[in-house]
C-alpha positions in Angstrom: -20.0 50.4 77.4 -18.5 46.3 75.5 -15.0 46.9 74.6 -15.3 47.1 70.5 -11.1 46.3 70.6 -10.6 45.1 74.4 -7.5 44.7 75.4 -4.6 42.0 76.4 -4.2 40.9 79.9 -0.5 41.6 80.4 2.2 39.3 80.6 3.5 37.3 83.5 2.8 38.4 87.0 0.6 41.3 87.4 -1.6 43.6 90.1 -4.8 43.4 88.3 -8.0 42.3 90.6 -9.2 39.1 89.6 -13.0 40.7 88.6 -11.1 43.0 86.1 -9.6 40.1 84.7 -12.4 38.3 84.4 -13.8 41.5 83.1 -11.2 41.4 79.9 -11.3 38.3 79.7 -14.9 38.1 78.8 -14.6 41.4 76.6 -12.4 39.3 74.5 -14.3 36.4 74.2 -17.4 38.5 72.9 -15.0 40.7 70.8 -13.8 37.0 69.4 -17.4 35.2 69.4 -18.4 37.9 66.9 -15.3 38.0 64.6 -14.9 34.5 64.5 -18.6 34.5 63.5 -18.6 36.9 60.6 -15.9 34.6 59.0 -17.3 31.2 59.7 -21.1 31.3 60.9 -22.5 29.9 64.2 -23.2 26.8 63.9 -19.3 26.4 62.0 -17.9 28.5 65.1 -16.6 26.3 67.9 -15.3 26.8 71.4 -11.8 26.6 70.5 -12.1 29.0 67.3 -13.0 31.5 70.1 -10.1 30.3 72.3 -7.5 30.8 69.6 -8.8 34.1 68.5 -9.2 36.0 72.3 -5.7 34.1 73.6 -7.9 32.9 76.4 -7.5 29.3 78.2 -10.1 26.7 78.0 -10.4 26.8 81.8 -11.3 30.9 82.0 -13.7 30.2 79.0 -15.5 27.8 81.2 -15.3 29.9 84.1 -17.6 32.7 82.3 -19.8 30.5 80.4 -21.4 27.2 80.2 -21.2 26.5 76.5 -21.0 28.1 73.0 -24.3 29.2 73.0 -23.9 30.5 76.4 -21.0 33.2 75.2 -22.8 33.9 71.9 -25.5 35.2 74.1 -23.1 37.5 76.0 -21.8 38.4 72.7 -25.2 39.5 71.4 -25.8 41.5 74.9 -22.9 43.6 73.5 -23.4 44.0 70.2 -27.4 45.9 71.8 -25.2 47.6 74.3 -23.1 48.8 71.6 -25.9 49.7 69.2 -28.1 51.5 71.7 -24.9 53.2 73.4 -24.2 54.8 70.3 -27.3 56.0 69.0 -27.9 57.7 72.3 -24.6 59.2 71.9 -25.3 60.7 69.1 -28.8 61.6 69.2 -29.2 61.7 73.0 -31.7 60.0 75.1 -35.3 59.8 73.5 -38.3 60.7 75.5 -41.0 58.0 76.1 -43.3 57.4 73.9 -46.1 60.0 73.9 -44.1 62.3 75.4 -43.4 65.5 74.0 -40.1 67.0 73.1 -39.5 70.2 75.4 -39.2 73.3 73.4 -38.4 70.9 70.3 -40.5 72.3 67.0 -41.5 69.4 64.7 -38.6 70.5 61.9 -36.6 70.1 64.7 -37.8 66.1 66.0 -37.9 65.4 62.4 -33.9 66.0 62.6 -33.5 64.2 65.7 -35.6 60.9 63.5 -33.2 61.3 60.5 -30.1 61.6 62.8 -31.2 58.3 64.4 -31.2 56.7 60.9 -27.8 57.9 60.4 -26.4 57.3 63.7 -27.7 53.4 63.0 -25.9 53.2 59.8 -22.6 54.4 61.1 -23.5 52.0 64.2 -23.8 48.8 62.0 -20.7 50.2 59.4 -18.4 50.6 62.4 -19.1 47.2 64.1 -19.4 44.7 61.7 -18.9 41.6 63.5 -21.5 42.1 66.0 -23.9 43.6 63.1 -23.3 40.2 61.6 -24.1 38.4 65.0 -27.1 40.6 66.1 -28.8 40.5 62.6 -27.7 37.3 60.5 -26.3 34.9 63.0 -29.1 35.1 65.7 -31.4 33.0 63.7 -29.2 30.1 64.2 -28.9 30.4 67.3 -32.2 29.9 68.9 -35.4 30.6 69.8 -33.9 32.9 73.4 -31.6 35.0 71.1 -34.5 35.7 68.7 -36.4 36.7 71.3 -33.7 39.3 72.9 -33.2 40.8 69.4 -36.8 41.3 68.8 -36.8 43.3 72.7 -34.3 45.0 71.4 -35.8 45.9 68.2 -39.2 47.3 70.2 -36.4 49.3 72.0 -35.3 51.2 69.3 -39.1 51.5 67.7 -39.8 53.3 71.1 -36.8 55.5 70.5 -37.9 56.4 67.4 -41.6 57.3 68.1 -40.2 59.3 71.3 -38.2 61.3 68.8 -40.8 62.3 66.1 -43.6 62.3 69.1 -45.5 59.7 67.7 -47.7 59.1 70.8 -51.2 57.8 69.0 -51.2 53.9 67.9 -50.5 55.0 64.1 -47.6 56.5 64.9 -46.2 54.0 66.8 -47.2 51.5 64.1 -45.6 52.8 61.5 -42.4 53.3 63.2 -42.3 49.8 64.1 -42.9 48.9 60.3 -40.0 51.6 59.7 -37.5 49.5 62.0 -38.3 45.7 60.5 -38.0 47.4 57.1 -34.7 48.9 57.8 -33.4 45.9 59.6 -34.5 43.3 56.5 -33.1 46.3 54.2 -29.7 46.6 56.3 -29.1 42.9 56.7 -27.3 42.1 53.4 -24.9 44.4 53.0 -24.3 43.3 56.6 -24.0 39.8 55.6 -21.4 40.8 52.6 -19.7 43.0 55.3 -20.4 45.7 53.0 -20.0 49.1 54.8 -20.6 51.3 52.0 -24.1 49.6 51.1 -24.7 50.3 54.6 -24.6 54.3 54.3 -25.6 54.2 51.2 -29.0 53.0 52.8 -28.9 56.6 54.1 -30.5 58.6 52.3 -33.3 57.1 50.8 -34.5 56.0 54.1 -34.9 59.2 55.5 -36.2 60.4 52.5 -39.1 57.7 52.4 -39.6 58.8 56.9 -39.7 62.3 55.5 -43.1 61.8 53.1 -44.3 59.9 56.0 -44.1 62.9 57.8 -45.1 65.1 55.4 -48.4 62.9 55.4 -48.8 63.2 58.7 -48.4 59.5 59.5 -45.5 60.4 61.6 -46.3 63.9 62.5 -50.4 63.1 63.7 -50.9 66.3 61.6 
């Protein structure tokens, strides 16, 4: 699992193996990619902004990665890690889609859906930086990073149809509509690094995935 507050490489001579420093050093250079990021934008952000921020020489930047855009992408490799890392931790590893919950009664997928919701709230409140770089500052960066946040995003839409077993096309459909809505809905309180918007979203999502449910649009009742 990325670092979210990697640490220092100690001071003078030390008995660390050059892949582990190599290891933090990139960590940190993520870590300061997205900070630097939230405060200035990508296309202000430079190669020495990162420098100064992750205490890392111009030489070991260059080592990692071949350019600006070439760390941001690292950086935005995280910030999914860190996203998907978290919701499995706290809802646990979705089923695929069309599968069937074991033993799980439809109350109880339901919970697991709204859980989900929650667990990407707290997710997106917790990291802010990388929020800010996976769903504000990818659009400046290219035509590649929109493309990996958009895999990502059919990640999560599978996720969420394995938890409600939404196997049929509708299903699926609608949770994919669910996911866009959520991330347009989520994105300006990310942008104002507003975590408090952010889990205020809460409640009136899963309220609004809970008449869907009810209708059967989720369920296939």
């Amino acid at each position: 699992m990325p670092e979210t507050q990697p640490r220092r490489l100690p001071r003078g001579r030390h008995a660390l193996a050059r892949e582990e420093v190599r290891r933090i050093q990139r960590s940190r250079l993520c870590a300061a990619m997205a900070e630097v990021m939230a405060e200035k934008g990508y296309v202000a952000t430079s190669v020495a902004d990162v420098l100064q921020r992750a205490v890392v020489s111009r030489q070991s930047f260059y080592e990692l990665f071949d350019s600006k855009l070439d760390c941001f992408m690292a950086a935005f490799d995280c910030a999914g890690e860190l996203l998907l890392e978290r919701l499995a931790g706290d809802v646990g590893d979705a089923p695929k889609v069309g599968d069937v919950i074991a033993g799980a009664a439809p109350g109880d997928r339901l919970e697991l859906a709204e859980r989900a919701i929650t667990a990407y709230l707290a997710a997106l409140a917790a990291e802010l930086p990388y929020a800010r770089l996976f769903l504000v500052e990818v659009y400046a960066a290219g035509p590649e990073a929109i493309r990996r946040r958009g895999a990502i995003q059919e990640v999560i839409t599978e996720a969420l149809a394995g938890l409600v077993g939404g196997g049929d096309e509708a299903a699926r459909f609608a949770c994919r509509v669910i996911v866009a809505a959520t991330s347009a809905m989520v994105t300006p309180a990310v942008a104002e690094n507003d975590a408090d918007a952010l889990r205020a979203l809460g409640p009136p999502l899963i309220e609004h995935v809970r008449r869907l449910w009810d209708a059967g649009i989720l369920s296939g009742s």
